[in-house]
C-alpha positions, 0 to 999 in steps of 0.5 A: 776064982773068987777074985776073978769073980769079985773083979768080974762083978765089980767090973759089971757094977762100974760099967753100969754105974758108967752108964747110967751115968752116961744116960744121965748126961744125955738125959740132962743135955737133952733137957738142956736142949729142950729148955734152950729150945723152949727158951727160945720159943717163949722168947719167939712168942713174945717176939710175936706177942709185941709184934701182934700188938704193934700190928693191933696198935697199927691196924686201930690206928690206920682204921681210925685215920680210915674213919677220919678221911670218910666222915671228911670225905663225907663233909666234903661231899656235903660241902660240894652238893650244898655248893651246888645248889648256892651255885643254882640259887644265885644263878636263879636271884641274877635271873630274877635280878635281871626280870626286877630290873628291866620290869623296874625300868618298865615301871618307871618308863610307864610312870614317868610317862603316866606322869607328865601332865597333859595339856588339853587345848580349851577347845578339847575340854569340856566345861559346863561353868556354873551359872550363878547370881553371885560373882565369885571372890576376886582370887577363886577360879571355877573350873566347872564341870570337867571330865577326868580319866584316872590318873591323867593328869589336866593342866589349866592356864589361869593367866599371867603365867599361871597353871593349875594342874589336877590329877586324879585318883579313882577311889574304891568307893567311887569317889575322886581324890585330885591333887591339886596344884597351882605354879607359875611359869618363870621367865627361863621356862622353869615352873615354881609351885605356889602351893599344892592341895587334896580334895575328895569328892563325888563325880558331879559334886560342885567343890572348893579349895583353897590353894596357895592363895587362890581358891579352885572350884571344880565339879569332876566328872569320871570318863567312861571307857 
């Protein structure tokens, strides 16, 4: 009886030696598996750690180009308005070229007009010659008294081919400034200039100059309108 129930305890111990050990091995295969498990969920996070950061590396880099193309796109559009407006402003200096241009023309037209001596018949000019007791030297020749009008050039036949051309000019101060010039026609209808002066007188005042080797004596009178 007592070796049935030695047995019978020992029977009991063995099985639950047996099944704490078999607990035990379950135990460690569920930590196996739990380990594995965690295992491969750290290597699975890292996985998405890199990704993140590719993904992060990616995104800056697309903002970045982002950013690039707006301030180019930016640049651009300066570009284009400042474009523009070179555009207007040419088209405006080809307008004021033209108006420069014709308004040139105008203006030399006119001067060219303004220009040409006028040749007044000896009939048409009024001349008051000077009376006096002296006889003038051989090479001076007195005009007398002769209406300008500003700007208007005179011609004077002096004889032998010869002209005297006077153009005055209405200063500030009231006073004439006449050019004058002495030049003989030559025989193919050119004219040559013998010599070329500048006198400034009052209107009315009897004066002399020398030009070329001729001596011209005239008192201006200004035209009134």
């Amino acid at each position: 009886m007592n070796t049935k129930l030695k047995t019978g305890a020992w029977v009991i111990v063995a099985l639950g030696i047996g099944a704490l050990l078999l607990l035990q091995q379950l135990q460690i295969k569920r930590l196996v598996a739990e380990c594995a498990a965690l295992r491969t969920q750290l290597n699975e996070t890292a996985s998405l750690q890199e990704s993140n950061a590719q993904l992060a590396a990616q995104l800056k880099a697309i903002e970045e180009t982002s950013q690039a193309d707006r301030t180019e796109l930016m640049r651009l559009r300066g570009q284009g308005v400042r474009l523009r407006q070179l555009e207007q402003e040419n088209t405006q200096l080809k307008a004021q070229g033209k108006q420069l241009t014709q308004r040139l023309r105008e203006v030399q037209s006119a001067a060219a007009t303004t220009a040409l001596p006028t040749v007044i018949p000896a009939s048409d000019v009024k001349v008051t010659m000077k009376t006096t007791t002296l006889a003038p030297p051989a090479n001076e020749t007195d005009l007398g008294s002769i209406e300008f009008a500003d700007g208007i050039a005179v011609r004077f036949d002096l004889g032998g081919g010869t002209n005297c051309v006077v153009t005055p000019k209405i200063l500030s101060d009231g006073n004439a400034q006449m050019q004058i010039s002495v030049e003989v026609t030559n025989a193919d209808g050119t004219a040559s200039l013998l010599g070329q002066s500048y006198l400034t007188a009052r209107p009315g005042q009897h004066c002399s100059i020398s030009v070329g080797d001729r001596m011209i004596a005239l008192a201006p009178k200004l035209k009134t309108q």
